[in-house]
Backbone as a ProteinNet text record, in pm:
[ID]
protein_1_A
[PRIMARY]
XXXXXXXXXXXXXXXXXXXXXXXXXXXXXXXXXXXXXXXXXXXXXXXXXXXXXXXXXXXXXXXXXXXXXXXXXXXXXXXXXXXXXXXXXXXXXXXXXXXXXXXXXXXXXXXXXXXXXXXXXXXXXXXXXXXXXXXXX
[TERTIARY]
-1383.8	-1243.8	-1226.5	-1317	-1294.5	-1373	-1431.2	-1505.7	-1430.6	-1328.1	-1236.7	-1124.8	-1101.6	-961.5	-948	-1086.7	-1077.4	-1121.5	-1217.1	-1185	-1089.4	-980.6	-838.2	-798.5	-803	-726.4	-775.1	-936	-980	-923.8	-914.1	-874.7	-760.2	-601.7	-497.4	-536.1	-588.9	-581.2	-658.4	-738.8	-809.3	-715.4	-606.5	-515.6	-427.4	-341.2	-252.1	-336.3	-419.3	-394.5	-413.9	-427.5	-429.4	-281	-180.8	-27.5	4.8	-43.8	-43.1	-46.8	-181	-232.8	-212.5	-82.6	-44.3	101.5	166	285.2	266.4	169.8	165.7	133.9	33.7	-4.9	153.6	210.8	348.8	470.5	440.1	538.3	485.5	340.9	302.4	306.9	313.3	358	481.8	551.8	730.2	742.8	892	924.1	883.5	820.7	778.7	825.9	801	849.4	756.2	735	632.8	713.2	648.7	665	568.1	640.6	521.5	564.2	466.4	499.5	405.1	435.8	350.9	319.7	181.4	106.5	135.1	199.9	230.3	167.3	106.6	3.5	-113.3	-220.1	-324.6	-383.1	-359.9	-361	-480	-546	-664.5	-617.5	-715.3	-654.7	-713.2	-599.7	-657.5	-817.3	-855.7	-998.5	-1131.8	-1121.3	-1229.1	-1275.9	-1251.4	-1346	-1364.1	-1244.3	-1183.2	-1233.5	-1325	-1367.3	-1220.5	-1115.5	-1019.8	-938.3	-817.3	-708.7	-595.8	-517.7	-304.1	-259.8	-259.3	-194.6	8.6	73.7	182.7	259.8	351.9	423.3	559.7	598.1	731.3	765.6	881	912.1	1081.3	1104.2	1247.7	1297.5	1378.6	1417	1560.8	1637.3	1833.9	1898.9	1803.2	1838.6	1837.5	1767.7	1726.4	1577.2	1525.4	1389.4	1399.9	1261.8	1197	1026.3	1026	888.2	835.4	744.3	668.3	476.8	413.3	289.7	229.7	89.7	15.8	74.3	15.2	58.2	-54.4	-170.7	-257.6	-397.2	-458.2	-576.6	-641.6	-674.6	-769.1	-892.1	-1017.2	-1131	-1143.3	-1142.8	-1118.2	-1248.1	-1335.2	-1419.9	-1332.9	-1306.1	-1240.1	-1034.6	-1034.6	-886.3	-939.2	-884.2	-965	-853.1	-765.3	-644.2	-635.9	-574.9	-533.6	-418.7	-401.9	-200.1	-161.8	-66.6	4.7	17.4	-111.3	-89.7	-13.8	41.4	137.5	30.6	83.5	-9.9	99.3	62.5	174.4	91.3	225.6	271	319	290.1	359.9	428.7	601.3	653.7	736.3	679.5	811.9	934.3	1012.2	1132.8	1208.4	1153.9	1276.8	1208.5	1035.5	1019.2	980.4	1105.2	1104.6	975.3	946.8	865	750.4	715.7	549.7	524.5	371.5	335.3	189	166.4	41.8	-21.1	-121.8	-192.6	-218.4	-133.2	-159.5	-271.8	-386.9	-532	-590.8	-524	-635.2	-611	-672.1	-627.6	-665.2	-549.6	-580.5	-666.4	-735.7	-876.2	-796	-938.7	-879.2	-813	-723.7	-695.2	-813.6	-945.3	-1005.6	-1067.4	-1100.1	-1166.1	-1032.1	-959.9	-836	-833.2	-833.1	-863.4	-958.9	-1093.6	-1196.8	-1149.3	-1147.4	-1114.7	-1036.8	-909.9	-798.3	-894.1	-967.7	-1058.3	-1132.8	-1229.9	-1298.2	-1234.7	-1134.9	-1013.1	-1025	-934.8	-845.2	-983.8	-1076.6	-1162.9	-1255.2	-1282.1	-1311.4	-1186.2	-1053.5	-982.8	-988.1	-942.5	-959.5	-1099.2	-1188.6	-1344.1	-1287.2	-1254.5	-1292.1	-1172.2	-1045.4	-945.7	-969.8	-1127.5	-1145.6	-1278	-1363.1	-1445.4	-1374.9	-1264	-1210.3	-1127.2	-1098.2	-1006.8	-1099.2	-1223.9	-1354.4	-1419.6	-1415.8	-1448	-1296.9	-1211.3	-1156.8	-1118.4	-1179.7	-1150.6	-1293.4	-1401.7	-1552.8	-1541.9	-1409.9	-1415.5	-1321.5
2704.8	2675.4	2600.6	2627.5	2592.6	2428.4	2430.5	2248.3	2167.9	2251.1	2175.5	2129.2	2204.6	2195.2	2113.7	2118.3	2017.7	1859.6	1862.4	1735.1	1664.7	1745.7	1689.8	1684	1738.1	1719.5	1563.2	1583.5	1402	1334.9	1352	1203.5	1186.7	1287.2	1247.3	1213.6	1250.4	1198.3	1010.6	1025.2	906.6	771.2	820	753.4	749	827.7	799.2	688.3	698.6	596.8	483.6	434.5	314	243.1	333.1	286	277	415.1	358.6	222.1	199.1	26.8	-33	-30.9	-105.4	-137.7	-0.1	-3.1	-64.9	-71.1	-168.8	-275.6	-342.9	-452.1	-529.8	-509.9	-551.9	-526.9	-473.6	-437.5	-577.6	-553.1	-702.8	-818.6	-845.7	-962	-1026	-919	-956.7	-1041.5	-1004	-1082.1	-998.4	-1075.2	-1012.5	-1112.4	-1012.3	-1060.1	-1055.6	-1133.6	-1149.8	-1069.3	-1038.9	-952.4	-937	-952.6	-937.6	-789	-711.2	-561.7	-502.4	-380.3	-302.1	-219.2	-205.1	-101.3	23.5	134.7	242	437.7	390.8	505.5	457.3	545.1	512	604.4	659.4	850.5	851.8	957.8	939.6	993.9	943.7	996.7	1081.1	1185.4	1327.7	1316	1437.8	1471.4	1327.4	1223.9	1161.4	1153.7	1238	1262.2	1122	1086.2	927.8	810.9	841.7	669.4	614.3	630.8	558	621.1	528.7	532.1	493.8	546.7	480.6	439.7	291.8	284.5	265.1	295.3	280.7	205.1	125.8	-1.5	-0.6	-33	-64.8	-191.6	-243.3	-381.9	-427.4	-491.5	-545	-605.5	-555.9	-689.4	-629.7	-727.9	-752.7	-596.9	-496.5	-403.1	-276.8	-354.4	-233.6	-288.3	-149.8	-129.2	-7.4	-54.3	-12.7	63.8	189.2	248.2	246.2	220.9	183.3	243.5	283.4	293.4	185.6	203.2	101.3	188.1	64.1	93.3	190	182.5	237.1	309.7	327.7	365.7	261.4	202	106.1	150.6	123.8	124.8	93.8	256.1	241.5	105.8	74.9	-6.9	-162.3	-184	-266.9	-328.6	-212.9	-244.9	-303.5	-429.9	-468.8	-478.8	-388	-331	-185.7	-188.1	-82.5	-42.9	51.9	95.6	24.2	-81.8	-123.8	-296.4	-272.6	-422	-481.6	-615.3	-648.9	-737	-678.8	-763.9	-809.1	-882	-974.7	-870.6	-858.8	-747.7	-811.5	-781.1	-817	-715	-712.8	-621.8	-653	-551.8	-556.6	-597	-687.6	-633.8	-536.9	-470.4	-371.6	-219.1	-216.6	-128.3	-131.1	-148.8	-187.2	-72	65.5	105.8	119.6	27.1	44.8	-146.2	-134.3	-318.6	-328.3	-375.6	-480.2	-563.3	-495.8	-628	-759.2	-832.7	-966.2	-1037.3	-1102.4	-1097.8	-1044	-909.3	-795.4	-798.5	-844	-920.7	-787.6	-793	-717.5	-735.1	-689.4	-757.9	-865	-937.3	-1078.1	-981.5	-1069.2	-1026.2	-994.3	-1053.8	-991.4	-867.8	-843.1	-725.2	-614.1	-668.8	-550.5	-522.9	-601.9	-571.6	-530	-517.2	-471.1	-292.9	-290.1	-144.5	-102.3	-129.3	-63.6	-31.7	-139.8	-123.3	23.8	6.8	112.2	261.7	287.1	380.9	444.9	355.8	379.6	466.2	377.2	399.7	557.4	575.3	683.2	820.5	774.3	867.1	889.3	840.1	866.5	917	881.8	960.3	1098	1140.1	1295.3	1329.1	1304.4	1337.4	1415.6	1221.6	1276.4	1416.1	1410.4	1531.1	1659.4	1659.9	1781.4	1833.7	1751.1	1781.4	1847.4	1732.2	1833.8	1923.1	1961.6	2074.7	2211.4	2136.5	2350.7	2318.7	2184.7	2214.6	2299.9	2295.5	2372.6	2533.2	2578.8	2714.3	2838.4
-2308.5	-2282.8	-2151	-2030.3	-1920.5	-1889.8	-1969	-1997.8	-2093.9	-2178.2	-2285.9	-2175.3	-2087.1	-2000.2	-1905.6	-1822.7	-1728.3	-1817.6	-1923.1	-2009.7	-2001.2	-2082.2	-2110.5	-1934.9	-1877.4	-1745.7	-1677.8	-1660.1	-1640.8	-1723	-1834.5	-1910.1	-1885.5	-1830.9	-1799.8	-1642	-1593.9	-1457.7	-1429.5	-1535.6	-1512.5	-1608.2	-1711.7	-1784.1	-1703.1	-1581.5	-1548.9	-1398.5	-1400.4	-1313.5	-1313.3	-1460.5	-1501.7	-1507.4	-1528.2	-1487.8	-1348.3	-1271.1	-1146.2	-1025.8	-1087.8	-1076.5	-1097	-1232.2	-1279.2	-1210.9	-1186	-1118.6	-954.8	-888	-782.1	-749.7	-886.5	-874.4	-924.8	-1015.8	-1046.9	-922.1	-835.5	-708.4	-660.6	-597.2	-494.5	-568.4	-748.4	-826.1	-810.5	-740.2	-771.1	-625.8	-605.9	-469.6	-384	-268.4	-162.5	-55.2	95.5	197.3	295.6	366	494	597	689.1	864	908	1103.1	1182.9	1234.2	1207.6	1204.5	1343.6	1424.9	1464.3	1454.7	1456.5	1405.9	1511.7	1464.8	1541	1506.7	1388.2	1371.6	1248.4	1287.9	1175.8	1103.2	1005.4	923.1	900.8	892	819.4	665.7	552.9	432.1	392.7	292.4	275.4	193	231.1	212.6	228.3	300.5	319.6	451.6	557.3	656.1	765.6	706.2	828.7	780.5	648.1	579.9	525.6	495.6	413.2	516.4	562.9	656.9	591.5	597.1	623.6	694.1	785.2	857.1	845.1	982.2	940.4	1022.1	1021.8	1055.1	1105.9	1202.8	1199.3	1207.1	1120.6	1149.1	1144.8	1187.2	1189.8	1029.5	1022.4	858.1	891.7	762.9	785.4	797.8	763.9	708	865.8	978.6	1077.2	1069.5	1182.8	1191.7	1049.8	1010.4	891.2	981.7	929.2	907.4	776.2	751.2	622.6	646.7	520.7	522.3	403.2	435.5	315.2	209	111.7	-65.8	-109.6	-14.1	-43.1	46.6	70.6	164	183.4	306.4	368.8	417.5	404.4	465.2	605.6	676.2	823	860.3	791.9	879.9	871.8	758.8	750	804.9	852.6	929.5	1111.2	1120.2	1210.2	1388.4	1377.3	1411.7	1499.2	1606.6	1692	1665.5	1738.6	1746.4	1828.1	1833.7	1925.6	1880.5	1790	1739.5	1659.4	1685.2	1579.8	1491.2	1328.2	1220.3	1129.2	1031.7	961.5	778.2	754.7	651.8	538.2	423.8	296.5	182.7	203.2	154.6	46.4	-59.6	-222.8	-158.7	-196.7	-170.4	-198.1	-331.2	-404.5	-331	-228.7	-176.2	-80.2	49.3	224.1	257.4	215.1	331.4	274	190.8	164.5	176.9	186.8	281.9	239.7	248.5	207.3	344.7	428.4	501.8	473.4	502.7	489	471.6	431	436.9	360.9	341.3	270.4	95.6	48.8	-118.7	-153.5	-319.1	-394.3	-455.4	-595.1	-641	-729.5	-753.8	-846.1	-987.8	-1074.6	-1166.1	-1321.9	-1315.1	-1376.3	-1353.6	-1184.8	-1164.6	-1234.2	-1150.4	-1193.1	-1325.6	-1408.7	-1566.6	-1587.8	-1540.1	-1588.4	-1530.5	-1422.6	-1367.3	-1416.7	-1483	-1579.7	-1712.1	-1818	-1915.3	-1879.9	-1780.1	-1740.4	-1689	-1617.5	-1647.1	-1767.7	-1830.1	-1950.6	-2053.9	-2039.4	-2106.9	-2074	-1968.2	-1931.1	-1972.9	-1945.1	-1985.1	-2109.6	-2187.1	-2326.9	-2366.5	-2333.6	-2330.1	-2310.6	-2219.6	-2176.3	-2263	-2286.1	-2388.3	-2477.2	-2561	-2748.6	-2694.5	-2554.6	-2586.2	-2546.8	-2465.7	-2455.6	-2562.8	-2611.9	-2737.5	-2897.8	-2893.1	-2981.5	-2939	-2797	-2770.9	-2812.8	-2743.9	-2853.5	-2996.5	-3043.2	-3170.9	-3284	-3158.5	-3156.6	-3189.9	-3031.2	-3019	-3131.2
[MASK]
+++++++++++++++++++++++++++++++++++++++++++++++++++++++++++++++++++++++++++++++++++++++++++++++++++++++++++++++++++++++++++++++++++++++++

């Protein structure tokens, strides 16, 4: 029961985040807005022991100062950035406090398709074996 459960649990976790990816690569597709932002904190992200970081931003737009974090976790080796620095930011418009390092590309659109394929695909894997497993017990 307890290898049928977490089955089904990977395959929703590994299916939902194929919408996920999907829901942000379609955020940074839409209209976006450039800023020169400063960098005013840098998180470490939960459970990786300071390899993947959040940094977070403040920037001016029509609206006020805006605080904002990445869309996502950055590779502390690769953020090439202090606190205090101003870096140039790329923001949804329809979502002021999340940003995009300017520079820092998303993957090309085939990788991204291959990694959604491979997802999707893994989820549904553990789905059909968790699902033939309690249909076993």
């Amino acid at each position: 029961m307890i290898f049928a459960s977490t089955m089904i649990l990977l395959g929703v976790i590994f299916t939902a985040m194929v919408f996920v990816r999907k829901y942000y690569n379609a955020l940074f597709s839409g209209e976006t807005i450039e800023y020169q932002a400063k960098l005013v904190e840098i998180r470490d992200s939960i459970n990786t022991d300071g390899g993947l970081v959040c940094p977070i931003v403040k920037y001016e737009s029509d609206n006020g100062t805006v605080k904002a974090h990445s869309f996502m976790p950055i590779q502390r080796s690769s953020l090439n950035y202090r606190v205090g620095d101003t870096i140039s930011i790329i923001v949804p418009a329809k979502k002021p406090k999340l940003f995009m390092i300017s520079g820092l590309e998303l993957n090309s659109p085939e990788d991204e398709n291959r990694m959604q394929i491979i997802l999707a695909g893994v989820g549904i894997g553990c789905l059909v074996i968790g699902a033939f497993a309690l249909m076993l017990m």
